[in-house]
N, C-alpha and C positions, 0 to 999 in steps of 0.2 A: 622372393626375388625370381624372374624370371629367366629360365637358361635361353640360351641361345636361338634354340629350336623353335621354342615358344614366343620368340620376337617374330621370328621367321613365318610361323605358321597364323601370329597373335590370337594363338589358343594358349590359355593356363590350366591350369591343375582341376580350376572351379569350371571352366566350362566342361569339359570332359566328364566331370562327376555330374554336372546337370542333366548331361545329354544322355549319360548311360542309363542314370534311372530313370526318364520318360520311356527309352527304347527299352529297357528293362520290363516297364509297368503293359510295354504294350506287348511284349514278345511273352510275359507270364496272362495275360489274357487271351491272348489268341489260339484260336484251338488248334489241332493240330491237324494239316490237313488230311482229309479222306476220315478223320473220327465220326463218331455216330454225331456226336451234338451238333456237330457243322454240318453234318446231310444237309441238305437245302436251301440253307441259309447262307446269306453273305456276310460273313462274319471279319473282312479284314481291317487294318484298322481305321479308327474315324477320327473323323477331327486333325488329320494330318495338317492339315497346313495351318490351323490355330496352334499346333505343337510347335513345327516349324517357326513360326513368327512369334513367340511365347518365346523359344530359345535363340532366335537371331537378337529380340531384345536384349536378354542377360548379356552377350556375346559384347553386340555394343556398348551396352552401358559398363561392361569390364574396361574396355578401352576410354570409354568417357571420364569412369572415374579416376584412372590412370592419371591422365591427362591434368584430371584437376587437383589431384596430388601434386604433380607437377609444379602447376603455376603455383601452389600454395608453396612450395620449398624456395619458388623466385618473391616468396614475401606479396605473391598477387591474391588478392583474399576476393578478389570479383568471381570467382565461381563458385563461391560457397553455397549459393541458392538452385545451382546447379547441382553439385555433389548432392545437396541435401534431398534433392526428388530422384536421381537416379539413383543413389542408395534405397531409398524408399520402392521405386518398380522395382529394383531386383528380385526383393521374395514374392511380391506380387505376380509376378512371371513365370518363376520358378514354380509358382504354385498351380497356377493356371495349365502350364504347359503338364503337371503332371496332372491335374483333374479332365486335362483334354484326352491326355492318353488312355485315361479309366474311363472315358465318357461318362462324370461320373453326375451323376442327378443331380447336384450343385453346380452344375457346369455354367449353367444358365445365370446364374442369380451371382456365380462369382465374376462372370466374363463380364455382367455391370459393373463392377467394382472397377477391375483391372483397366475398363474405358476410363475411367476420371483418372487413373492412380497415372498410366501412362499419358493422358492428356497432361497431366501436369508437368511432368519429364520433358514431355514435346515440348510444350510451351517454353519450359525452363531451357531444355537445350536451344530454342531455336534464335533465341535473343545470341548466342554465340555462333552458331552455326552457320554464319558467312566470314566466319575468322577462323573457324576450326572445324577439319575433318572429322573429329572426332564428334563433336557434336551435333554437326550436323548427320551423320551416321545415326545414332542415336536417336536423333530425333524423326529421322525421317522409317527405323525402326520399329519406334513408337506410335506413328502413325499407320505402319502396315498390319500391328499387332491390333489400333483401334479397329481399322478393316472388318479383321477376323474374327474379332470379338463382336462385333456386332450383327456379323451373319448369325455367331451363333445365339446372342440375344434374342436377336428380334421374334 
C-alpha cells in the first residue's frame, strides 16, 4: 500500500530500490578521482541515459500497472493484455538498466531483447493511451527506452 508521500511523489518502495542499485553498480565502478587507474583516462560513467530511460520505464510501468489493477477491481478485465506486457518489461528494464550501468559486454546483445520486450509494452499500452495517462506514459516510455537501446545496439 502506498503512503501518502508516495502518491504525492508517485515513487514506491520498488522504484527507489531500482534506482539505488544501478546508482550503486555505477558509483562501486567508478574510480576514485585523482587514483592511479584513472590517470588518463575518462572513466565517468557510460550509458547514462540508457540507465535513465531503462528506469523511467520501470517508474511508468509501476503506475500503468497500478492503474490496471484498478480497472480490474471495477470488474473491467480490458486491460489484461496490457498488465500482461508491462509486467513482462519490468525485469527486462530492470535488468538492462543495471547491465548499462556495468557497461557490461552483454550490453549489446541484451539491449535487442529489451527492443521487442518493450515494443510489445508500447504497442500494448498505446491501444489505451488516448483514454489513460497512464498508458500513454508508459508507452511513450517505452518508446524512449527503444531510442536508447538502439544506439547502443546498432
Amino acid at each position: 500500500m502506498m503512503t501518502n508521500s508516495e502518491k504525492d511523489t508517485g515513487l514506491n518502495r520498488r522504484d527507489v530500490i531500482v534506482a539505488a542499485g544501478a546508482l550503486a553498480s555505477v558509483a562501486v565502478l567508478a574510480p576514485k578521482s585523482g587514483s592511479a587507474d584513472s590517470a588518463g583516462h575518462d572513466m565517468g560513467p557510460k550509458n547514462t541515459a540508457l540507465v535513465e530511460a531503462a528506469l523511467h520505464c520501470v517508474k511508468s510501468s509501476e503506475v500503468c500497472v497500478q492503474h490496471c489493477i484498478m480497472m480490474f477491481r471495477m470488474d473491467d478485465i480490458s486491460m489484461r493484455d496490457c498488465i500482461a506486457a508491462t509486467l513482462e518489461m519490468q525485469p527486462v528494464c530492470e535488468t538492462l538498466a543495471k547491465l548499462a550501468a556495468l557497461d557490461s559486454a552483454h550490453l549489446k546483445a541484451y539491449a535487442k531483447v529489451c527492443i521487442d520486450v518493450c515494443g510489445s509494452c508500447e504497442k500494448e499500452c498505446r491501444k489505451h493511451a488516448d483514454k489513460y495517462k497512464a498508458c500513454k506514459d508508459c508507452a511513450d516510455s517505452c518508446a524512449a527506452c527503444i531510442k536508447a537501446c538502439k544506439a547502443i545496439a546498432a
